[in-house]
N, C-alpha and C positions, 0 to 999 in steps of 0.2 A: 654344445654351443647353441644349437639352435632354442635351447631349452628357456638358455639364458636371455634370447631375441624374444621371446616371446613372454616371458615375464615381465622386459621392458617394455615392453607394448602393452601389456596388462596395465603395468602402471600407470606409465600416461594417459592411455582411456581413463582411468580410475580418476585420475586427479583432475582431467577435462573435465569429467562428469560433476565432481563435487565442486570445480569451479563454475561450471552452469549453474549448478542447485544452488549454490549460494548469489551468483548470479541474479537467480531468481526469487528467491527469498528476501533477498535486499531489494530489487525493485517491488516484490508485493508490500514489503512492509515503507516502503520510503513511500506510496500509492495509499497505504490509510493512513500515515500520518499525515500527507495532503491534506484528505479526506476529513479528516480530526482537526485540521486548523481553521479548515472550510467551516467546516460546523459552529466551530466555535465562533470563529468571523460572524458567523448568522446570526449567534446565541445575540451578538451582542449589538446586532442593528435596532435603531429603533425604528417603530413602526413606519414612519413619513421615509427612512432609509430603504425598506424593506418595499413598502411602494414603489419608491425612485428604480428597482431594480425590476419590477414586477413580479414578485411576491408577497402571497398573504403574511399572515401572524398565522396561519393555519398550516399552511404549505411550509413556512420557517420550522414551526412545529414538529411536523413530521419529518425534516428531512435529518431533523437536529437527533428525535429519538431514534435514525435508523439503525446508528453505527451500534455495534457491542464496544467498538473501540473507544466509543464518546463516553461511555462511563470509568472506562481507568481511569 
């Protein structure tokens, strides 16, 4: 009997744990798609825009090429 307590116990860690991980997996990736709209938001200011905000065309630039996720 005890054998069987303790299998269920095994299991619900298990599923706590894969409920964290995806958990966390969903909040990393729901974090670059943020990130990826941000960007693209920038791609698309113009320059007098990009001023109003207090950034370059230069600093746009770079923050646009950071992602690997901006080129999917």
């Amino acid at each position: 009997m005890s054998t069987d307590v303790g299998k269920e116990l095994d299991w619900k860690s298990d599923a706590a744990a894969l409920r964290s991980a995806l958990r966390r997996a969903l909040a990393f990736l729901s974090w670059r798609l943020e990130k990826r709209r941000s960007r693209r938001t920038i791609a698309e200011l113009t320059r007098d825009q990009l001023q109003d905000i207090g950034i370059t065309p230069e600093e746009a630039s770079a923050e646009i090429g950071k992602s690997w996720f901006w080129n999917l």
